[in-house]
PQR file with spaces between the fields and no chain letter, atoms N, CA, C, O and H, PARSE charges and radii, in Angstrom:
ATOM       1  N    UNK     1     194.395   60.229  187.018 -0.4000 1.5000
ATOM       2  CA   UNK     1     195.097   59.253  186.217 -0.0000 2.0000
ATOM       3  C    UNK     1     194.079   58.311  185.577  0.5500 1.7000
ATOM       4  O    UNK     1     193.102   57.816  186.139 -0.5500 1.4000
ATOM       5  N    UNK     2     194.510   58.122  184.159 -0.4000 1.5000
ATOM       6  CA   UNK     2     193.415   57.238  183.793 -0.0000 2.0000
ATOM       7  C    UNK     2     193.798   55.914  183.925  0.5500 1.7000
ATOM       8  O    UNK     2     194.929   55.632  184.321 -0.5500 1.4000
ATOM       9  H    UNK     2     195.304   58.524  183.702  0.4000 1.0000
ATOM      10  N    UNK     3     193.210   55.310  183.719 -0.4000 1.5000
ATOM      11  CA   UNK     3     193.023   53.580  183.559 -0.0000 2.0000
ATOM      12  C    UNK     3     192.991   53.198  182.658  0.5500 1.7000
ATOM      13  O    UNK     3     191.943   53.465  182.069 -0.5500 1.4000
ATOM      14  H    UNK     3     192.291   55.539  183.398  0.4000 1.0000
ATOM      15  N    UNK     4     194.014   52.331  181.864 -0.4000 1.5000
ATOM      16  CA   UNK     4     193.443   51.885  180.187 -0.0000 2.0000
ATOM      17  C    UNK     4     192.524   51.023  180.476  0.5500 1.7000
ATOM      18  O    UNK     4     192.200   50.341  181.449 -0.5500 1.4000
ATOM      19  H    UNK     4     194.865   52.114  182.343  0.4000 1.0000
ATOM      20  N    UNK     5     192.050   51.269  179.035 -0.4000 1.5000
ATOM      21  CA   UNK     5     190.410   50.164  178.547 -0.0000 2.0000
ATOM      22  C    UNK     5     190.651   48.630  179.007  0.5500 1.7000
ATOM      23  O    UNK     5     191.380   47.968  178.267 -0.5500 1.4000
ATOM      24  H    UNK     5     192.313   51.822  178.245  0.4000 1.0000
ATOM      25  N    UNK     6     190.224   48.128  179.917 -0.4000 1.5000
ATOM      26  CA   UNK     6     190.277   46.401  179.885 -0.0000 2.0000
ATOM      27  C    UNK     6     189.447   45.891  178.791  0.5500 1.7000
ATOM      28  O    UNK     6     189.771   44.745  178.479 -0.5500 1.4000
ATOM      29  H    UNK     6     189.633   48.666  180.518  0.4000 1.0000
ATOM      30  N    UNK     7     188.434   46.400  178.078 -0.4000 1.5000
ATOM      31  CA   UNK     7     187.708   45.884  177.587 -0.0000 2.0000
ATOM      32  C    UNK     7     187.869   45.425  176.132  0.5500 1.7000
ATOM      33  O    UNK     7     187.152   44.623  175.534 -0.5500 1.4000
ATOM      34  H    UNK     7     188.171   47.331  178.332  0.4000 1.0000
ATOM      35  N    UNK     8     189.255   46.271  175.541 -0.4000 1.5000
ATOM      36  CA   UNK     8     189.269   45.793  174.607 -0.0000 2.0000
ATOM      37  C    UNK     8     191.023   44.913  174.434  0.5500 1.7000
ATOM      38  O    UNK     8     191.806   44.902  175.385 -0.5500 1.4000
ATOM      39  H    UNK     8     189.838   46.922  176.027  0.4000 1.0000
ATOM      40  N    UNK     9     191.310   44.345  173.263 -0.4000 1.5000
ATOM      41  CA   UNK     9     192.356   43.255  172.932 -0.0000 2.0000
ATOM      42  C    UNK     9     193.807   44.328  173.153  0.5500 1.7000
ATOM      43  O    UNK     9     193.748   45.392  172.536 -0.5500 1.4000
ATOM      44  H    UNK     9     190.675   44.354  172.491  0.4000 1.0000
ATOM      45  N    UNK    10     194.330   44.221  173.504 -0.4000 1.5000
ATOM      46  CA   UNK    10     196.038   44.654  172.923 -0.0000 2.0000
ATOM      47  C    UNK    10     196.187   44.578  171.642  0.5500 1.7000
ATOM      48  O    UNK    10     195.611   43.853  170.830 -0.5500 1.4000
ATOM      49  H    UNK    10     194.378   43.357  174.004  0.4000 1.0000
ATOM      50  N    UNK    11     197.123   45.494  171.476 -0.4000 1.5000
ATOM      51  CA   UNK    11     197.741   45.096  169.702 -0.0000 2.0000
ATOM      52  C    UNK    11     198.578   44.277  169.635  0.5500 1.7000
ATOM      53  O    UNK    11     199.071   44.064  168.528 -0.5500 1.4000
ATOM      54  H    UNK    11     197.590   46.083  172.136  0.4000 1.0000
ATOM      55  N    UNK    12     199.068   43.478  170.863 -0.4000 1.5000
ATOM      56  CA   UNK    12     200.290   42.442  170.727 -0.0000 2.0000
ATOM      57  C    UNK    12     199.605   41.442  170.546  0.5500 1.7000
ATOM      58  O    UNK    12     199.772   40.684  169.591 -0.5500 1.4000
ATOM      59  H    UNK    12     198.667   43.651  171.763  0.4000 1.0000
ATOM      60  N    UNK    13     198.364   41.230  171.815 -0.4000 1.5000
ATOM      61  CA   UNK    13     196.853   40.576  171.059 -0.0000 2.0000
ATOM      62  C    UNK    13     196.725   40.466  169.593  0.5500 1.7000
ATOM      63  O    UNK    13     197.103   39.522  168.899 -0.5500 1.4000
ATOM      64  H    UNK    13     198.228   41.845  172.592  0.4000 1.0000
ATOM      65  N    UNK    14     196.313   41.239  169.322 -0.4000 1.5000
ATOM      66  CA   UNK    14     195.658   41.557  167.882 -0.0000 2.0000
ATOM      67  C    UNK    14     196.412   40.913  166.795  0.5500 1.7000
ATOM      68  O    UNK    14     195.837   40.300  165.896 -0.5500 1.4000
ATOM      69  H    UNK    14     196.006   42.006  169.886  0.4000 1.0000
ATOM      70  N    UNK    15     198.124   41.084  166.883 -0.4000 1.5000
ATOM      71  CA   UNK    15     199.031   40.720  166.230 -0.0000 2.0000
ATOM      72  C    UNK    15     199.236   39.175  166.665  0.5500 1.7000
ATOM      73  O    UNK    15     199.152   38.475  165.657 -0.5500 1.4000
ATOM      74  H    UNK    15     198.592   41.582  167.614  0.4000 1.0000
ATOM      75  N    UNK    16     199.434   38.545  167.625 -0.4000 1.5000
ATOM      76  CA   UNK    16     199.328   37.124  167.909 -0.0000 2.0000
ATOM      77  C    UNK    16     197.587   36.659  167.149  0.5500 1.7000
ATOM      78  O    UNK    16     197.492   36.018  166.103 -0.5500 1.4000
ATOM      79  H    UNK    16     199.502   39.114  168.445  0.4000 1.0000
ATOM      80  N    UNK    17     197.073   36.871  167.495 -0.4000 1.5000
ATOM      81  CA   UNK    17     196.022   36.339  166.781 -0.0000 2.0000
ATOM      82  C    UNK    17     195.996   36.342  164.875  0.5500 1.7000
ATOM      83  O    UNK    17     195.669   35.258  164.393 -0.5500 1.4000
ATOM      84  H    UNK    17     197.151   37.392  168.345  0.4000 1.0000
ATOM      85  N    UNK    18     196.222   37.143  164.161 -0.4000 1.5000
ATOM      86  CA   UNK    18     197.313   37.107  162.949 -0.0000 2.0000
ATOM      87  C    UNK    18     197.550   36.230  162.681  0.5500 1.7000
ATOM      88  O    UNK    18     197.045   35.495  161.833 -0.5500 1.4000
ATOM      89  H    UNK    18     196.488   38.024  164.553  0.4000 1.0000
ATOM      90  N    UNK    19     198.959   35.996  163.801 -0.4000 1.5000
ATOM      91  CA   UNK    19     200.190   35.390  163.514 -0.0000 2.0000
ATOM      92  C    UNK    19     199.929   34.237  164.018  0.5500 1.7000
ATOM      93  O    UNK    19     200.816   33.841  164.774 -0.5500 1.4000
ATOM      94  H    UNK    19     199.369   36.593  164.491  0.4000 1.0000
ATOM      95  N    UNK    20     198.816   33.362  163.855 -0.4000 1.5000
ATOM      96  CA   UNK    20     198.194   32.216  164.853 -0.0000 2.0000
ATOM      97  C    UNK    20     198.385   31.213  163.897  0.5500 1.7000
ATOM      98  O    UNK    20     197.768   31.411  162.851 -0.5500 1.4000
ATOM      99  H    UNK    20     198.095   33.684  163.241  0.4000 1.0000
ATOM     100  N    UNK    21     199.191   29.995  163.959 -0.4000 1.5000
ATOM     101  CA   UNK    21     199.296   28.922  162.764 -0.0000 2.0000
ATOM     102  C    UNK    21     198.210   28.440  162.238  0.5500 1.7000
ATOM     103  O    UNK    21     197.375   28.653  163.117 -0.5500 1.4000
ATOM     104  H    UNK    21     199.693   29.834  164.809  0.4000 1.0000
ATOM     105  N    UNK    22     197.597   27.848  161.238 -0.4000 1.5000
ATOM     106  CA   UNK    22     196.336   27.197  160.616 -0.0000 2.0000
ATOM     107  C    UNK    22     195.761   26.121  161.586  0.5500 1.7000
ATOM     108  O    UNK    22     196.471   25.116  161.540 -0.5500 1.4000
ATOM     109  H    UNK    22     198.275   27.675  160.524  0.4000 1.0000
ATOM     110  N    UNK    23     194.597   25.976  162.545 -0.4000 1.5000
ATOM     111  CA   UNK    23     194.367   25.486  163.212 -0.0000 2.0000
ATOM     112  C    UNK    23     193.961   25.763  164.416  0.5500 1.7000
ATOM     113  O    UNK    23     193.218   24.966  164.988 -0.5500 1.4000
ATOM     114  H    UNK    23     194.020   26.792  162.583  0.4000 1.0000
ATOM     115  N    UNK    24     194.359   26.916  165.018 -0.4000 1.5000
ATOM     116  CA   UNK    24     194.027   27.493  166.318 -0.0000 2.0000
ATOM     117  C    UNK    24     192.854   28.240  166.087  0.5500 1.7000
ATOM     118  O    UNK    24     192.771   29.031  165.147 -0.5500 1.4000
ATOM     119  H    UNK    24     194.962   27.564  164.552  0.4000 1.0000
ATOM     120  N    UNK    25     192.065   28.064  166.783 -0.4000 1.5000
ATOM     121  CA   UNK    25     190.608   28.565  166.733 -0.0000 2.0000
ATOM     122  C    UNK    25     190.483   29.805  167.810  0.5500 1.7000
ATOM     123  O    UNK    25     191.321   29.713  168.707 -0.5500 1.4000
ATOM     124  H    UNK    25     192.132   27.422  167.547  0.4000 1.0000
ATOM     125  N    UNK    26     189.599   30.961  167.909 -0.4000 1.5000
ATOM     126  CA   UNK    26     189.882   31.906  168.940 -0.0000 2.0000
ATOM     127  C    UNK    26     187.945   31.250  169.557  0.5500 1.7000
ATOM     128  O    UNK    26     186.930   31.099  168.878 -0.5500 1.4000
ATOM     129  H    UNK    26     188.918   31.036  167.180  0.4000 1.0000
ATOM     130  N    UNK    27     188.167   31.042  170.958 -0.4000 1.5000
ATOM     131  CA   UNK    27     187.176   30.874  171.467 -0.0000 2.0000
ATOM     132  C    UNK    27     186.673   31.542  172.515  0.5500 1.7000
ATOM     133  O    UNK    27     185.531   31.243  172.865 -0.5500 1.4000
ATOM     134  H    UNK    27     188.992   31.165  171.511  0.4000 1.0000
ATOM     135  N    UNK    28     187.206   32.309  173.052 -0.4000 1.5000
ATOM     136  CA   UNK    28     186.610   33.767  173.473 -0.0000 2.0000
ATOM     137  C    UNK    28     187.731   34.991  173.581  0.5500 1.7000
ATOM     138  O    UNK    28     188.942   35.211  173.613 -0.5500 1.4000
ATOM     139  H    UNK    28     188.134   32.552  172.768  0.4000 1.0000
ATOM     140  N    UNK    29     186.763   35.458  173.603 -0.4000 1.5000
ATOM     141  CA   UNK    29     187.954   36.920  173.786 -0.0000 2.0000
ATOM     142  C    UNK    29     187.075   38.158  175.049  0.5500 1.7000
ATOM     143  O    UNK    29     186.331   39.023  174.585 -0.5500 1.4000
ATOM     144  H    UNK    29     185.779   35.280  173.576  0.4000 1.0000
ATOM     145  N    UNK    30     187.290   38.063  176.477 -0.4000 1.5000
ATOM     146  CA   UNK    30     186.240   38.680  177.282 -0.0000 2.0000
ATOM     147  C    UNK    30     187.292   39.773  177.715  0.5500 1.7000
ATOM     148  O    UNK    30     188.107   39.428  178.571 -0.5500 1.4000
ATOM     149  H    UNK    30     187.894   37.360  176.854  0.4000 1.0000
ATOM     150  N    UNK    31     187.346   40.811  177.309 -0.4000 1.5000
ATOM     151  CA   UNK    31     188.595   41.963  177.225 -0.0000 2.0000
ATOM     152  C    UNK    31     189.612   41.766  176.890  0.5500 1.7000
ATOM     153  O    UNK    31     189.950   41.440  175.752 -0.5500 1.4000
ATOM     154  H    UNK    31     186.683   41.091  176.615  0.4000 1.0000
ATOM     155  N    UNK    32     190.438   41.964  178.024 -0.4000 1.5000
ATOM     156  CA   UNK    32     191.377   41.228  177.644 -0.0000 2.0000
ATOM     157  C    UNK    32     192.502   39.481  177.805  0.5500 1.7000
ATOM     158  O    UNK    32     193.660   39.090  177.651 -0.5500 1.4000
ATOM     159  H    UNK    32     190.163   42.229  178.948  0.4000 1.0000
ATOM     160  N    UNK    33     191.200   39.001  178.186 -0.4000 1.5000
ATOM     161  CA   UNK    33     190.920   37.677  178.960 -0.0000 2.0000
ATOM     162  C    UNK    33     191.001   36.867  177.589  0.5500 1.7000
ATOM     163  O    UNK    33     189.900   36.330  177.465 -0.5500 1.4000
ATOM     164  H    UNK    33     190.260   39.319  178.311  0.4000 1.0000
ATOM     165  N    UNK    34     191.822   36.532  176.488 -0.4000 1.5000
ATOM     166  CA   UNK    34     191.916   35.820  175.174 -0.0000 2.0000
ATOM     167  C    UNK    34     191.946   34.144  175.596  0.5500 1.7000
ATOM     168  O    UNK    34     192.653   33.666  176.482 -0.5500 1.4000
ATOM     169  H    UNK    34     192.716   36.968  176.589  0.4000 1.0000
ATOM     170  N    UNK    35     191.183   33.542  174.899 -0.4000 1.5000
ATOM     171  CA   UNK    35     191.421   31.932  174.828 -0.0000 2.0000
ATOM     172  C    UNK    35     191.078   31.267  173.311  0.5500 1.7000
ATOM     173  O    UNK    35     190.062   31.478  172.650 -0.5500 1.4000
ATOM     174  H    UNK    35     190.608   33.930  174.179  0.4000 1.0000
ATOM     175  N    UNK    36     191.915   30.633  173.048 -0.4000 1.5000
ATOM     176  CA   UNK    36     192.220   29.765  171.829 -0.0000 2.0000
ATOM     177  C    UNK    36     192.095   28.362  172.606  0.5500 1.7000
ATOM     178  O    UNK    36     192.266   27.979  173.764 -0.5500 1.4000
ATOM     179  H    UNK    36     192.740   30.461  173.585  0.4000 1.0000
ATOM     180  N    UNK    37     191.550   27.556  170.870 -0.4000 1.5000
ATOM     181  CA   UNK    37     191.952   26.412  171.150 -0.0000 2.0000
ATOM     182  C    UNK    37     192.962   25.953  170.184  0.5500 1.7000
ATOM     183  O    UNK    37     192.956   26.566  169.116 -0.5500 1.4000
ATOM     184  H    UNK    37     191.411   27.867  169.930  0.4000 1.0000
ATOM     185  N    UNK    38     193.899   24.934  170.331 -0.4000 1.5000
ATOM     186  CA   UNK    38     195.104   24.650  169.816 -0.0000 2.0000
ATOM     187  C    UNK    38     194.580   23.580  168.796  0.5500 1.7000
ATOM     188  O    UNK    38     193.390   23.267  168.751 -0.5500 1.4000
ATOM     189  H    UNK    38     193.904   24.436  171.198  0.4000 1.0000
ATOM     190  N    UNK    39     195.491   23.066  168.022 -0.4000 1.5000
ATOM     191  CA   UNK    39     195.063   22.178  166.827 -0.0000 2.0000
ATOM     192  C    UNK    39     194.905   20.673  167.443  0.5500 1.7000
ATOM     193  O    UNK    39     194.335   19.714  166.924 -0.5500 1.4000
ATOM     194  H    UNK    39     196.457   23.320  168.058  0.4000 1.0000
ATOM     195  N    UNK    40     195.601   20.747  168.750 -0.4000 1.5000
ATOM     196  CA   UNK    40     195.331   19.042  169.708 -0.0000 2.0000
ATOM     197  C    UNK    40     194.083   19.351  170.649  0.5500 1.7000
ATOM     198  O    UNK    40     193.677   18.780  171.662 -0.5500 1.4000
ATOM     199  H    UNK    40     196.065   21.526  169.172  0.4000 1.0000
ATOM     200  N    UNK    41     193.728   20.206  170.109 -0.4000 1.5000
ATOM     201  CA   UNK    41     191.923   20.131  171.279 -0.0000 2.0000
ATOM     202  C    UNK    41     192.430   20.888  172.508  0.5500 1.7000
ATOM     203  O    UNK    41     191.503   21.249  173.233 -0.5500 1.4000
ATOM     204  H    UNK    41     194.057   20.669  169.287  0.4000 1.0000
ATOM     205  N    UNK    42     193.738   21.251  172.970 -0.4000 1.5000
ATOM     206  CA   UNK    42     194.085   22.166  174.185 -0.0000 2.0000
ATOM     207  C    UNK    42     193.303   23.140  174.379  0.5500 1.7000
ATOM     208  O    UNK    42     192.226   22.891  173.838 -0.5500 1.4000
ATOM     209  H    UNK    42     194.491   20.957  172.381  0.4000 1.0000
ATOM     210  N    UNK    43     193.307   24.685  175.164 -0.4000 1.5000
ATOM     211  CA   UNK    43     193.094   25.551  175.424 -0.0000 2.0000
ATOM     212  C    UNK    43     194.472   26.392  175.799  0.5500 1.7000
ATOM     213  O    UNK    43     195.375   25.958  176.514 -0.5500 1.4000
ATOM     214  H    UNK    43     194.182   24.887  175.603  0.4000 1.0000
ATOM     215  N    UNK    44     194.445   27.284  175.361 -0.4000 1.5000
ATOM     216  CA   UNK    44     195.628   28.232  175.602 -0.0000 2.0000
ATOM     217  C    UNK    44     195.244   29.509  175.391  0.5500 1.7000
ATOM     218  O    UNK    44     194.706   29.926  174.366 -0.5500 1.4000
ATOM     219  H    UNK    44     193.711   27.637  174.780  0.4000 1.0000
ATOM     220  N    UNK    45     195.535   30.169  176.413 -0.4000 1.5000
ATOM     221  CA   UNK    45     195.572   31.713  176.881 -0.0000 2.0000
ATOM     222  C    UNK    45     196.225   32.527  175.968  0.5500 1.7000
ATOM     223  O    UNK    45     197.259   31.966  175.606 -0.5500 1.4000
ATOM     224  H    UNK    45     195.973   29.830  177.245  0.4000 1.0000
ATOM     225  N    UNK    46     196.034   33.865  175.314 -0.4000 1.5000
ATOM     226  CA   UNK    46     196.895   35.149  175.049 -0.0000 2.0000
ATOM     227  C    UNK    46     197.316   36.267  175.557  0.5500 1.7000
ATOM     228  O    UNK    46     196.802   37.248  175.020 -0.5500 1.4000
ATOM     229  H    UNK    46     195.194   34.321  175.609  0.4000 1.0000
ATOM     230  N    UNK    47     198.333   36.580  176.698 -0.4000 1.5000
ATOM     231  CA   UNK    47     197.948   37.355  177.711 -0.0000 2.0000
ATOM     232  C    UNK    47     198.151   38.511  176.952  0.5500 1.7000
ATOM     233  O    UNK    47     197.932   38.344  175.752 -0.5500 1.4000
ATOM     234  H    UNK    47     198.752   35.783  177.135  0.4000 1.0000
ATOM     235  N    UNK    48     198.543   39.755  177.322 -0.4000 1.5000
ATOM     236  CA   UNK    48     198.637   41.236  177.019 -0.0000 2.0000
ATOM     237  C    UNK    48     199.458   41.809  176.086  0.5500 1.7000
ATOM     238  O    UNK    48     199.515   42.661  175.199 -0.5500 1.4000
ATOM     239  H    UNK    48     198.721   39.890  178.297  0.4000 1.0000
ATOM     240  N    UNK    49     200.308   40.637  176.907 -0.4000 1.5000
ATOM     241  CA   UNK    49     201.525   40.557  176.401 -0.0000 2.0000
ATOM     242  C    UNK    49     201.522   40.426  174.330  0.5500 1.7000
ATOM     243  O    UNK    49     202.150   41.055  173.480 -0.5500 1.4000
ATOM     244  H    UNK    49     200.262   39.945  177.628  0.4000 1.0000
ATOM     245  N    UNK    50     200.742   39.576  174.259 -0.4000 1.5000
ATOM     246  CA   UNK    50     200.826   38.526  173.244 -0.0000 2.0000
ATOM     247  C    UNK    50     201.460   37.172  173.406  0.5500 1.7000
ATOM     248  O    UNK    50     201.599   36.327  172.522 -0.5500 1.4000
ATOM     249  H    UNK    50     200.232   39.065  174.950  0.4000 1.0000
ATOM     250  N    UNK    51     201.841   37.088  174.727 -0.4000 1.5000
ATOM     251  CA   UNK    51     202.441   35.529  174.987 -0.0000 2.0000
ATOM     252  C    UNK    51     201.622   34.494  174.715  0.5500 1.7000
ATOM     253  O    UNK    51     200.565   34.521  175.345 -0.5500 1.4000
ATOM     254  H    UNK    51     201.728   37.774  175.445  0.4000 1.0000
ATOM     255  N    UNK    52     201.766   33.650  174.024 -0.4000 1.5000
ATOM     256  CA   UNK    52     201.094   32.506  174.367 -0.0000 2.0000
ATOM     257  C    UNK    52     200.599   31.212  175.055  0.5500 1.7000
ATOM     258  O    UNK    52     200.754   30.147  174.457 -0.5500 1.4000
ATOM     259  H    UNK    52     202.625   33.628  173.512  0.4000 1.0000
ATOM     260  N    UNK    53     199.953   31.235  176.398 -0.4000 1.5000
ATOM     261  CA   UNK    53     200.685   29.965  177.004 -0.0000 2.0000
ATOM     262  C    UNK    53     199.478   29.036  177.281  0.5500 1.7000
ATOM     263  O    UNK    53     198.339   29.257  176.870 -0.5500 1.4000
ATOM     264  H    UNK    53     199.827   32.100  176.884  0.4000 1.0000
ATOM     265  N    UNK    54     199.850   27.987  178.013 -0.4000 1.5000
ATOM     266  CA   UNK    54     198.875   27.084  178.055 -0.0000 2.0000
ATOM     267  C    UNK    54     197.798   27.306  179.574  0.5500 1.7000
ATOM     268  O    UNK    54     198.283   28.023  180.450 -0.5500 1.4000
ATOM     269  H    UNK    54     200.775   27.808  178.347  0.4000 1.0000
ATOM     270  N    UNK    55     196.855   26.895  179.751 -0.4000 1.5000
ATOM     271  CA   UNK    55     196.625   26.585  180.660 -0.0000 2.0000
ATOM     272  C    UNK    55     194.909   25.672  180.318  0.5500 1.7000
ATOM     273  O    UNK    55     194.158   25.318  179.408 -0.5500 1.4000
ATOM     274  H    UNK    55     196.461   26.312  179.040  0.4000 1.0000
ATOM     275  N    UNK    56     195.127   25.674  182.240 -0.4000 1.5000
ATOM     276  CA   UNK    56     194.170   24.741  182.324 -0.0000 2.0000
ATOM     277  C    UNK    56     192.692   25.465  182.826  0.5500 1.7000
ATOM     278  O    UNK    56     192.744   26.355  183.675 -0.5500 1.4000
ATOM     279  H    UNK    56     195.737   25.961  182.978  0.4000 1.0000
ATOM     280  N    UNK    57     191.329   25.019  182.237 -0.4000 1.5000
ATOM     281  CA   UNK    57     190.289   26.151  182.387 -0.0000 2.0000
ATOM     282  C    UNK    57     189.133   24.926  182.857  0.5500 1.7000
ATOM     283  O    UNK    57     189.282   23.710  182.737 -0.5500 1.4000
ATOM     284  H    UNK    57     191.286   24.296  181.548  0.4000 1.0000
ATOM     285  N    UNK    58     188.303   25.440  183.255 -0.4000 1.5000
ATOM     286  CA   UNK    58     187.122   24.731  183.922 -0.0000 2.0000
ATOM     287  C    UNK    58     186.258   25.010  182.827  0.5500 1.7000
ATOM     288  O    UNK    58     186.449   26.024  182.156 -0.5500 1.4000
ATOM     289  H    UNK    58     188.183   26.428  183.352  0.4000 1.0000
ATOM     290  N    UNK    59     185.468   24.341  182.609 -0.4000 1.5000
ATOM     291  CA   UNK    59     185.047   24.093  181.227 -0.0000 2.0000
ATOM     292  C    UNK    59     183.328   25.258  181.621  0.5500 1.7000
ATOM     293  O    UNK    59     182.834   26.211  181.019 -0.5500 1.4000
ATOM     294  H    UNK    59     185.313   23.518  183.154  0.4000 1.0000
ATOM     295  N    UNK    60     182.958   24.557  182.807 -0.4000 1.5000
ATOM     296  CA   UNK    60     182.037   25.463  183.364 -0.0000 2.0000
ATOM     297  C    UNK    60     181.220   25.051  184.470  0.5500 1.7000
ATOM     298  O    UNK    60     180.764   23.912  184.568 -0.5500 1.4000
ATOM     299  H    UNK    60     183.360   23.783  183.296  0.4000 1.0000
ATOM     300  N    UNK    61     180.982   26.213  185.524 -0.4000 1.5000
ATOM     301  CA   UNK    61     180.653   25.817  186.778 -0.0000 2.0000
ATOM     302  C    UNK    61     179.111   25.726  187.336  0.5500 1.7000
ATOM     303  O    UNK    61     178.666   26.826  187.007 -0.5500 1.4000
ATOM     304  H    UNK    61     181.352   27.138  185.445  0.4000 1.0000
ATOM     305  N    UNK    62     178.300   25.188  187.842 -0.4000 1.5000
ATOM     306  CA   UNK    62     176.794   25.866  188.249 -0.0000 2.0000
ATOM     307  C    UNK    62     177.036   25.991  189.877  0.5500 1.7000
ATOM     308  O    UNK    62     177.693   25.090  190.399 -0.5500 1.4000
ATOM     309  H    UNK    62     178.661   24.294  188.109  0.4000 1.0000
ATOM     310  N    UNK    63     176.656   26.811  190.510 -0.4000 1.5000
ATOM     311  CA   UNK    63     176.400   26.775  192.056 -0.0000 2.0000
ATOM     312  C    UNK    63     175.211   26.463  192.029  0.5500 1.7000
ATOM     313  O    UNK    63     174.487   26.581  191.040 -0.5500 1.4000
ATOM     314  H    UNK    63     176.122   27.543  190.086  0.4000 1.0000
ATOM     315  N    UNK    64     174.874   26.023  193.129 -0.4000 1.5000
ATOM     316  CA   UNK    64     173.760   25.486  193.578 -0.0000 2.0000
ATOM     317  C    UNK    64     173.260   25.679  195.000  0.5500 1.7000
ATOM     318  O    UNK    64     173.689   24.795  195.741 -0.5500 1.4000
ATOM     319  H    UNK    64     175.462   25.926  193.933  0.4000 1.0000
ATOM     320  N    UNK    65     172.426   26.632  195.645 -0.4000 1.5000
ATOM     321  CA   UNK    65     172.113   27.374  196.744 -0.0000 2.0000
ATOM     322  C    UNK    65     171.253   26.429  197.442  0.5500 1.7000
ATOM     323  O    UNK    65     170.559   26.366  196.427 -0.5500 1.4000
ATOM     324  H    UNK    65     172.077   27.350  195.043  0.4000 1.0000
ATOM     325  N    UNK    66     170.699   25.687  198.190 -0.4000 1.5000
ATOM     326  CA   UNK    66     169.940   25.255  198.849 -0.0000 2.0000
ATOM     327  C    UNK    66     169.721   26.196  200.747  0.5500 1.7000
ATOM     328  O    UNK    66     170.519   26.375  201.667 -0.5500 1.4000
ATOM     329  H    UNK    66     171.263   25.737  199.014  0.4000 1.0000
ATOM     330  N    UNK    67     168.664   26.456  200.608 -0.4000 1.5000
ATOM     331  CA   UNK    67     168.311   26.718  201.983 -0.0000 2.0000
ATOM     332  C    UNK    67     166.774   26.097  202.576  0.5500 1.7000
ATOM     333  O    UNK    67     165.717   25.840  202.000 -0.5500 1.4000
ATOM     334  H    UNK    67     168.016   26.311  199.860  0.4000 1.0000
ATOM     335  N    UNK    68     167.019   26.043  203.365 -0.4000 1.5000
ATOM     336  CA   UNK    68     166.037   24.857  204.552 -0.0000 2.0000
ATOM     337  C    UNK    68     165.560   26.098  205.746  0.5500 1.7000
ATOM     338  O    UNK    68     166.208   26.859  206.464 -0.5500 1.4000
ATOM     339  H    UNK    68     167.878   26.252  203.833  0.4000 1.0000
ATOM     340  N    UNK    69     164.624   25.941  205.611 -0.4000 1.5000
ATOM     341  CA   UNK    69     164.215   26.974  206.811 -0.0000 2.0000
ATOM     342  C    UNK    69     163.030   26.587  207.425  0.5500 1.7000
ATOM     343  O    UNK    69     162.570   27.251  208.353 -0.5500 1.4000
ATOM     344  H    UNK    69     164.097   25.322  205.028  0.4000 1.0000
């Protein structure tokens, strides 16, 4: 059995992005992992679906390892 491609957009994707009002910016797209930003500075998700919804994202993380020996 195969596995579809994660790597690339959906066409419901493809078609929401289109159909995206003047203002929404696409700011990554990591398979099928879509994020926009909205015309109020938000972040909002495109799932597979083509749904659009909001959420909340960590802007970005560093770990930091320390060992003592």
């Amino acid at each position: 059995m195969n596995s579809p491609d994660k790597r690339r957009l959906t066409s419901q994707q493809s078609r929401r992005i289109q159909a995206l009002p003047d203002g929404y910016t696409v700011l990554s797209a990591q398979g099928q992992k879509l994020i926009v930003r909205r015309p109020d500075g938000r972040r909002a998700r495109i799932r597979p679906s083509g749904r659009l919804i909001a959420t909340d994202l960590v802007e970005s993380v560093q770990f930091y390892l320390h060992v003592r020996g």
